[in-house]
C-alpha positions, -999 to +999 in steps of 0.1 A: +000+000+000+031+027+006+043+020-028+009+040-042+018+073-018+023+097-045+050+116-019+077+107+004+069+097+039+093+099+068+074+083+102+102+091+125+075+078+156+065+050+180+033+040+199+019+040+226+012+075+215+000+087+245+017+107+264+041+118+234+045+150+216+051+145+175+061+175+148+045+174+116+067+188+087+044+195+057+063+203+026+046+207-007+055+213-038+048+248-040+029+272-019-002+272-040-029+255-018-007+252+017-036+269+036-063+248+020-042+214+027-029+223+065-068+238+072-075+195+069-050+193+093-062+218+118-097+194+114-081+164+123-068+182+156-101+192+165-119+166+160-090+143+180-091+171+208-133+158+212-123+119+212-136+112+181-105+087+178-100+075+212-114+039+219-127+049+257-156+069+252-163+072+290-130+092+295-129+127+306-093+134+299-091+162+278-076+171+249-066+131+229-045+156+210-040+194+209-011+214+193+016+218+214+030+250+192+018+276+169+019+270+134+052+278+115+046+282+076+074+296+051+072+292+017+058+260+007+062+243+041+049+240+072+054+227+106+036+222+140+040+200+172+009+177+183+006+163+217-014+136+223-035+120+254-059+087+250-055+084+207-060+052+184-037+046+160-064+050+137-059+088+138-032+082+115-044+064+091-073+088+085-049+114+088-023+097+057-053+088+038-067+126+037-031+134+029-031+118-002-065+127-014-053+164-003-026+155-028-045+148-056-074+172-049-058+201-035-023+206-041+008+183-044+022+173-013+062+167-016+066+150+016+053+147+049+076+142+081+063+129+113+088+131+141+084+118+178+097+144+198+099+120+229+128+097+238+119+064+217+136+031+206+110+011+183+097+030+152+064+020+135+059+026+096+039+045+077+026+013+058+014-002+092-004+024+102-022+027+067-033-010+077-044-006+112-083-011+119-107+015+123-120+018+154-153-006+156-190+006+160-190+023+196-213+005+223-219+017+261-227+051+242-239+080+275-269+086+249-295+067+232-290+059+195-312+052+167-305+038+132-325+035+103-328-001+093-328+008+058-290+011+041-271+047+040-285+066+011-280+098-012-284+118+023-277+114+058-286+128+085-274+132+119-294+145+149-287+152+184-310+161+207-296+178+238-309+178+276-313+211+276-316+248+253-291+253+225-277+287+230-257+303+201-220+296+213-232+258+222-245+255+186-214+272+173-191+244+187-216+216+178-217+233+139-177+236+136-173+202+148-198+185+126-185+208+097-149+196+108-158+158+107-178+168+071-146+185+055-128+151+068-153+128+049-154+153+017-121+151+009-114+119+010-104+109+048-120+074+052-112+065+013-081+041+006-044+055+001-043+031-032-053+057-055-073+089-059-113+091-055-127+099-086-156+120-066-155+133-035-173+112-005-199+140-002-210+172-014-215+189+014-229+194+052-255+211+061-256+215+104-288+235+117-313+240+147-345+222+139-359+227+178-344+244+211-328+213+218-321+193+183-292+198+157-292+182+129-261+171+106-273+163+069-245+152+043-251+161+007-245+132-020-232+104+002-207+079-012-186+073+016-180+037+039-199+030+067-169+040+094-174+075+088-203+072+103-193+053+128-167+080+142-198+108+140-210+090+163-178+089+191-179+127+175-213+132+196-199+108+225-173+142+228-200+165+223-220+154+250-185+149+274-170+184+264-197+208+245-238+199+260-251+167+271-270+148+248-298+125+254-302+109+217-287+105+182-301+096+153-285+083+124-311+083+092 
């Protein structure tokens, strides 16, 4: 599978990742589409820094990752140190596969360096964690879900309903995180390293207040696997543990 990367991979790392502090070193090939590529980035940080790929959904430690440094861009390259808590290793291998399709459908990537910034001695490679299992369905969820019976289709849509009013800034958070995990599964996040999508996984997310105390998540034109759904869901489990408890999601 690391013989299709259409750039050069250094994974200068180890698990356990927790507990460890890694720089990213993001060189592309020019600086045309830098800000558009690294913004990805930035979505995989939040999303990580809610849980959404840590495998204990009843832990309160927060952030599972947060940048440990501001963001240092020059020319074509950029660089910026992650810390991470409780993190599966399937954060990377969302993370690689959105590098590529950010390689083929936003700019050229050159190379990308991941470097653990902790004392280590084993060394893990990029091609393992390309092959490392998504995290299963979540179970023992603090809120009630509900899936339609019938197959994903053309839409989906994702509601929360909360235990209590929706004020503005709580519906701000909930918005940019569903918008985050939505940019994740457009370009390309939970689709395979081999080779480039022909069509992005969705068209678009839609998030919006449909009662006091319901948002609603509805993705556009949906032609992406089944485990993208799957880590909405631990997306909400960090909603209702860091943003406004929720009594019930429904996935239609």
């Amino acid at each position: 599978m690391i013989d299709t990367i259409p750039f050069d991979i250094v994974f200068d790392a180890s698990p356990p990742f927790a507990g460890r502090t890694v720089e990213l070193t993001l060189e592309m090939e020019s600086e045309d589409g830098l800000e558009e590529t690294t913004d990805m980035f930035d979505c995989m940080c939040a999303l990580a820094q809610l849980g959404t790929f840590s495998a204990n959904l009843a832990r309160d430690e927060r952030p599972a990752a947060a940048w440990a440094s501001e963001a240092l861009a020059r020319g074509s390259v950029w660089r910026r140190a992650l810390a991470f808590g409780d993190i599966d290793p399937s954060f990377w291998r969302v993370l690689l596969q959105m590098a590529v399709q950010c390689h083929y459908h936003l700019a050229p990537i050159d190379r990308l360096f991941v470097r653990d910034l902790s004392p280590h001695d084993a060394f893990v490679s990029a091609a393992d964690l390309l092959s490392a299992p998504y995290l299963p369905s979540p179970r023992n969820l603090p809120f009630r879900l509900v899936r339609a019976e019938e197959p994903v289709r053309d839409v989906v849509a994702i509601r929360a309903t909360t235990d209590s009013l929706v004020g503005d800034d709580t519906f701000a958070a909930m918005k940019k995180a569903f918008e985050d995990w939505g940019s994740l599964v457009y370009v390309g996040g939970f689709a395979s390293a081999d080779a480039a999508i022909e069509e992005y996984q969705i068209d678009r997310v839609e998030v919006g207040r449909l009662d006091l105390t319901l948002v609603e998540c509805a993705a556009f034109s949906w032609n992406a696997p089944q485990e993208a759904i799957d880590y909405a869901i631990r997306l909400c489990g960090g909603l209702h543990r860091h943003v406004m408890p929720i009594v019930e999601v429904e996935i239609e």
